[in-house]
N, C-alpha and C positions, 0 to 999 in steps of 0.2 A: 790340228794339234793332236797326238796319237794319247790314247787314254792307256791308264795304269790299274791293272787289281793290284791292291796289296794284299798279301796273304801272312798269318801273324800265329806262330805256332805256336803248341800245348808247353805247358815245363812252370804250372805255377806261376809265384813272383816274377821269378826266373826271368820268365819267355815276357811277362808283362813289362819288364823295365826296358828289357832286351828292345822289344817290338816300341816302347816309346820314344827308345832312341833312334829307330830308322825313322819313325815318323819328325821326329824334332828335327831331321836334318833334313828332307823331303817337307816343310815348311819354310827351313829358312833357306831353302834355295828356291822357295817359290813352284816348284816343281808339285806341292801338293793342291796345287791349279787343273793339273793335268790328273788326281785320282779320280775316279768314279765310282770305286770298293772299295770295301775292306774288308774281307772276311777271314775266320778267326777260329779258334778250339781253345775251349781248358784258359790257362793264366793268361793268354792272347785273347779272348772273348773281354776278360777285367779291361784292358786295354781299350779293346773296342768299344765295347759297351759305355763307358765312361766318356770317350773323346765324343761316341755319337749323341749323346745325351748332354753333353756340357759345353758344345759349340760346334763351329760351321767348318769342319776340316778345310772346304774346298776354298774358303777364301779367307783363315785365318792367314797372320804373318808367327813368324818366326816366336818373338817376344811374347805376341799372345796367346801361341801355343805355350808356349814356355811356361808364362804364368796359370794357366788354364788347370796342367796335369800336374800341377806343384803338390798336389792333395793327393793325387794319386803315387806320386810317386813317394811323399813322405811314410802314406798309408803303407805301403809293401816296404818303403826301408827301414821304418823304428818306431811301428807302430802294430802292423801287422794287420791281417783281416778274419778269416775265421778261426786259426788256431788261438785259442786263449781268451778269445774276446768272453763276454762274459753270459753269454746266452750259450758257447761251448762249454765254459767251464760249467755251466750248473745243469747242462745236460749231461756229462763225462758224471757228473755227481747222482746225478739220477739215476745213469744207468750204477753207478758202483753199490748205492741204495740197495738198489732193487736183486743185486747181487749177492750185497750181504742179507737181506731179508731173505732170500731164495735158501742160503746154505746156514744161516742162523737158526730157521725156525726150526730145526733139528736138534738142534741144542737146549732148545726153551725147556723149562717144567710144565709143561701143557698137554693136553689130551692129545691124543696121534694125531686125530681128523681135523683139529684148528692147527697144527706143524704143517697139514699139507695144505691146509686153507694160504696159510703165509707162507708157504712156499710155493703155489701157483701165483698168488696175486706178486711176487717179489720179480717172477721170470715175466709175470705180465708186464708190469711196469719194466724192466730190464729191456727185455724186446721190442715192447713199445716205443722206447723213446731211440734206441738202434736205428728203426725205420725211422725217426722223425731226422735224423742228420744229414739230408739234403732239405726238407722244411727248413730246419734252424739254418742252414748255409744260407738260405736264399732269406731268409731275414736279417740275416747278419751282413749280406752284401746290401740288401734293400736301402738297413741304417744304414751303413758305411757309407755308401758308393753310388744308389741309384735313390736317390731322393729330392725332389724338387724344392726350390727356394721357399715353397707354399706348405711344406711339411707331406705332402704326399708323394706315392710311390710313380718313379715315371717309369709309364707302358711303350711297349715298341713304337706307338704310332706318335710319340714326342722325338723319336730321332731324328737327326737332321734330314733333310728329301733331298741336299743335293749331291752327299754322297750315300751308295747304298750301303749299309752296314750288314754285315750276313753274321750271325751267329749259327756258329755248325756244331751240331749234336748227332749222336749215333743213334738211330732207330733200331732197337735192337732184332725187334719183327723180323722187319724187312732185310737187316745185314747192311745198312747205306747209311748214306748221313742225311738228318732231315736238317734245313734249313729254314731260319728264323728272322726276320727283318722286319720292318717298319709297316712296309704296304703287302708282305706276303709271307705265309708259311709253305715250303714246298718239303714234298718228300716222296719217294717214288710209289711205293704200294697207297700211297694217300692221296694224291696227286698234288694240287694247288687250291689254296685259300687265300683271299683279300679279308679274311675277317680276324686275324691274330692282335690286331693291331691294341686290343684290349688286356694284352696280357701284359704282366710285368718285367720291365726288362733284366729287373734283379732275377726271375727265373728263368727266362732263356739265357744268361750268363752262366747260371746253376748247372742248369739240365747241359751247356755245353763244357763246364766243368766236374761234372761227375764223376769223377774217375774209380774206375770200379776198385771194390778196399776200403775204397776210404771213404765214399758214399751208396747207398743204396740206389737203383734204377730210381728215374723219376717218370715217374706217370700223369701223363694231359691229355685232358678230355678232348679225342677229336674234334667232336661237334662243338667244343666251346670256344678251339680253334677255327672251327668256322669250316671244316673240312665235311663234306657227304660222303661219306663212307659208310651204310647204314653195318655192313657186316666186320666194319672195323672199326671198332669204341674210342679205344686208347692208344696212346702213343708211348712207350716205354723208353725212357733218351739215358741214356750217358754219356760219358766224355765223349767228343765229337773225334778227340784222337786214337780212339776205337779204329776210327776207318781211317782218317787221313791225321795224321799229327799234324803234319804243314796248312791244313786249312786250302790246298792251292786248286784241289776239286772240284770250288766253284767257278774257278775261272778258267778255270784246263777246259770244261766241258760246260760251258756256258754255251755257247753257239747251239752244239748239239740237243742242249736240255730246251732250247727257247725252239726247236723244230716241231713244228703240230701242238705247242702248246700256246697257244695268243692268248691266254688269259696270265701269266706269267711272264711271257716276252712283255706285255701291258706294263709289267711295273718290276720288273725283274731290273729295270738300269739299262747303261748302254755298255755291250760286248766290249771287251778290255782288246788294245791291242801288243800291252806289253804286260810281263805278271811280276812282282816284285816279293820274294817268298823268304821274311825272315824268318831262319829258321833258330831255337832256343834250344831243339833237342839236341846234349850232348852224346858223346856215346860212353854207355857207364864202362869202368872199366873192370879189374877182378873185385870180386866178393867171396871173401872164402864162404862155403858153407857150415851152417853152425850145427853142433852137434845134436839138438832136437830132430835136424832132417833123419835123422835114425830112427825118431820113435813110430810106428807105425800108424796109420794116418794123419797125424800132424805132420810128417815128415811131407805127406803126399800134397797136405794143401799147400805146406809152405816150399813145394818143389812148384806146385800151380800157380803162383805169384810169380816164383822166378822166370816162368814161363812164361808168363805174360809181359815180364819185363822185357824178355828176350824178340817176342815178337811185334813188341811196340820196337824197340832198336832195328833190328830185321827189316819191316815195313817201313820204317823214315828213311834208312840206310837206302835201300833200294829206289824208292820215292826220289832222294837225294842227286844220287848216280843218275838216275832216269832224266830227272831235271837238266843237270848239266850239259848232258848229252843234248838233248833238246835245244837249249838255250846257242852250244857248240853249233850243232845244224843248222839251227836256222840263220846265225851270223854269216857261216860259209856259204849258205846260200844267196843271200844278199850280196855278196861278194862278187858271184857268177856274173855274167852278160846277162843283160835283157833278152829273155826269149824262153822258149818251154819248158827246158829243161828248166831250168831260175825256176818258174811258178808251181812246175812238178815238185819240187824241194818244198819250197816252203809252203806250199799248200796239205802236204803231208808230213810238215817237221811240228804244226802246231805253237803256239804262242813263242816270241822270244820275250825275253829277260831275265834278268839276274837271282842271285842267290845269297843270299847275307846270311852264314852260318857265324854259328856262335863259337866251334873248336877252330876259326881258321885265325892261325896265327897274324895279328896284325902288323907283324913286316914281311906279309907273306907275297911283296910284290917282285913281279919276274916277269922275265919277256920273251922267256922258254919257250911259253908254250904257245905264245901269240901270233899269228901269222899276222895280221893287220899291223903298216907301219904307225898307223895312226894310234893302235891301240897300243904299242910297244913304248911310242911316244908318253904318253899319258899314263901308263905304270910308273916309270921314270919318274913322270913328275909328283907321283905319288911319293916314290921312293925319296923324293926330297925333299916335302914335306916332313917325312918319318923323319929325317935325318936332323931336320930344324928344328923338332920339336924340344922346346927348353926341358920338358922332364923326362929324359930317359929312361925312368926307372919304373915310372910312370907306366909305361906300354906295358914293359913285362910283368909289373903288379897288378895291374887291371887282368891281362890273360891270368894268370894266377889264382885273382879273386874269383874271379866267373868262373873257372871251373869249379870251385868247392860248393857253389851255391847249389844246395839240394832242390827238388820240386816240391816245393812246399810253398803253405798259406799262412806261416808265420814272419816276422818283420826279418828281413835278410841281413842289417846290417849298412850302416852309411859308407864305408869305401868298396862292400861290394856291390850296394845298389849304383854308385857313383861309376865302379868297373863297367857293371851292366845295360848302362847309359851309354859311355862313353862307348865302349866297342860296338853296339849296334848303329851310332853317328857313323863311328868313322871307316867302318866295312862298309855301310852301304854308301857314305857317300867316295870312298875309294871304287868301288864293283861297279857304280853310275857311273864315274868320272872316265874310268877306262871303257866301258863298253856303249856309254851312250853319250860321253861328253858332257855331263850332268858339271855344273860349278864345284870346284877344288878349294877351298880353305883353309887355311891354318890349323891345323888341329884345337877340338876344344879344349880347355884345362881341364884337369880330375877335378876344381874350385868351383867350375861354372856348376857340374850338376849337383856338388855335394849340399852347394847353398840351396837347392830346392829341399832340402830333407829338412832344413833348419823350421 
């Protein structure tokens, strides 16, 4: 039976609902028999994080995944998780506190030297509690989202062991992603540790949603990681979508990364042999710019934000393309006779499978571009599905909705969390059905997933 990574990309809510819909459909075909990963960045880590802590992916069904992620899914559609909760709101008050104390104590009737007494202590508290907004994140997900039925906090080493869960963060050191799981933390200038298993999984969620802006780097003790590295202390992590948006890293270069390391090959899982990459990143479109980019250096940081936006798009776009191509090759090699030439291809084309984007339009099936008659066959039947489906209006609001959905960690809304469901079913199990013969269904109704928000 050929094993499956899935890989579940950065984008907030977004990418979290997105990526629970390829999973709910990759359950109820049974097909989530054949995972053996799942790793993940950013609002796809919420995703991960949660399915590996709150049940058995490899041998739940359909239903009871279903009921499983109910919590999850309500939390990101009308409920929300760190924007607003109330350990944000009275840090956002703290820091404003300590703001107005900072520019108040200028104003007071008081001697000059207590003005500037209350106004250091004002910026202290102010910047103080700035750095504390990945602390409060990773508490705010802890309550929310990683908490056991026993009222404590569950640690990587309660995840499931029979699928492996990867949480991918950026080591900002090293320039790579350090990765986080159950029975190991790995990261390249670090090497490999069996001893993470004590940490919480609300903060590898955290550290692999950091996204620079809008949280500060987070910092973990090597060695409490369990790593020997006497001449390197700390681990400084942010968003894992730093290096890879798509999370697919781990499984592109798994083989590679398990050569000359036997104490990681040990519990690293078993090597995928097809990769399943849903992707949530859309591509942003214009943004005029505002006329602050004039004033001289504000203009500059907020041209180095848009910057960074640019080369988070740049990097998935390409990532994307690359994939394809890949996925392309290695089919047509398959294709070939048995014989050298066949093994030369696909020994050098790297993993096959699919790609489940979130802009591809859902009656986007064609037989264009298909050389397989088999495959051409199986679009078609797709395309008749589409065609059967009793709500037409449905398809094109659901694309609609999912695009307006920002990256964010506030509640998105019941018919776009509903959109954000539904298009990640029915892309991935379209993109399986055509290229690997994965089970075809009826399309779900926009009713089935909005009843999980209730």
């Amino acid at each position: 039976m050929p094993s499956w990574s899935v890989a579940i990309s950065g984008g907030g809510h977004r990418a979290s609902l997105f990526g629970l819909g390829a999973l709910q459909y990759l359950a109820d075909a049974g097909l989530n028999t054949e995972v053996t990963s799942i790793a993940s960045v950013s609002g796809g880590s919420l995703t991960n994080g949660y399915v590996g802590a709150h049940l058995d992916y490899s041998t739940v069904s359909g239903p009871q995944f279903e009921a499983a992620v109910a919590p999850l899914v309500k939390r990101c559609a009308v409920q929300g998780t760190v924007q607003w909760a109330p350990q944000a709101v009275a840090l956002l008050a703290g820091i404003g506190l300590g703001v107005l104390v900072a520019i108040g104590a200028w104003f007071l009737p008081v001697a000059g030297w207590l003005r500037l007494v209350l106004c250091l202590l004002g910026l202290v508290l102010a910047l103080g509690l700035l750095e504390a907004r990945s602390v409060v994140a990773d508490r705010i997900f802890r309550r929310l989202l990683f908490t056991g039925p026993d009222g404590n906090a569950i640690r990587l080493a309660e995840l499931s062991e029979s699928v492996t869960h990867v949480l991918c963060a950026t080591e900002v050191q090293s320039k790579v992603h350090a990765y986080l799981s159950r029975a190991f933390a790995y990261s390249y200038e670090f090497g490999t540790s069996t001893g993470a298993g004590n940490l919480e999984l609300s903060t590898a969620v955290q550290a692999s949603a950091c996204f620079p802006g809008g949280f500060p780097p987070r910092s973990l003790s090597a060695a409490k990681l369990g790593f020997s590295t006497p001449d390197r202390s700390t681990l400084w992590l942010v968003d894992g979508g730093v290096y890879d948006n798509m999370g697919e890293q781990w499984a592109q270069r798994f083989v590679s990364r398990m050569k000359g390391n036997a104490e990681l090959a040990a519990v690293a899982g078993v090597a995928p042999d097809n990769l399943l990459v849903v992707n949530a990143s859309a591509r942003e479109g214009w943004a005029a710019a505002p006329a602050l980019m004039r004033v001289p250096l504000l203009g500059e940081l907020l041209t180095l934000l848009r910057e960074k936006g640019i080369l988070y798009q740049v990097g998935t776009t390409n990532r994307r393309s690359g994939l394809i191509r890949q996925f392309d090759t290695v089919r047509l090699g398959l294709a070939l006779p048995v014989g050298p030439q066949r093994d030369a291809l696909l020994a050098s084309a790297g993993l096959n499978g699919a790609l489940t984007h979130i802009a591809t339009d859902p009656r986007w099936p064609s037989t264009a571009r298909l050389p397989s008659p088999s495959e051409q066959a199986a679009c078609l039947e797709v395309a008749a599905k589409l065609a059967a489906f009793a709500d037409q209006s449905w398809i094109d609001e659901a694309r609609t909705l999912s695009d307006k959905v920002p990256t964010t960690l506030a509640k998105v809304g019941r018919d776009p969390a509903a959109a954000l469901l539904w298009l990640g079913y029915v892309l991935t199990m379209a993109n399986l059905h055509i290229f690997f013969g994965a089970p075809l269904y009826d399309l779900p109704t926009k009713q089935r997933f909005q009843a999980l928000t209730d």
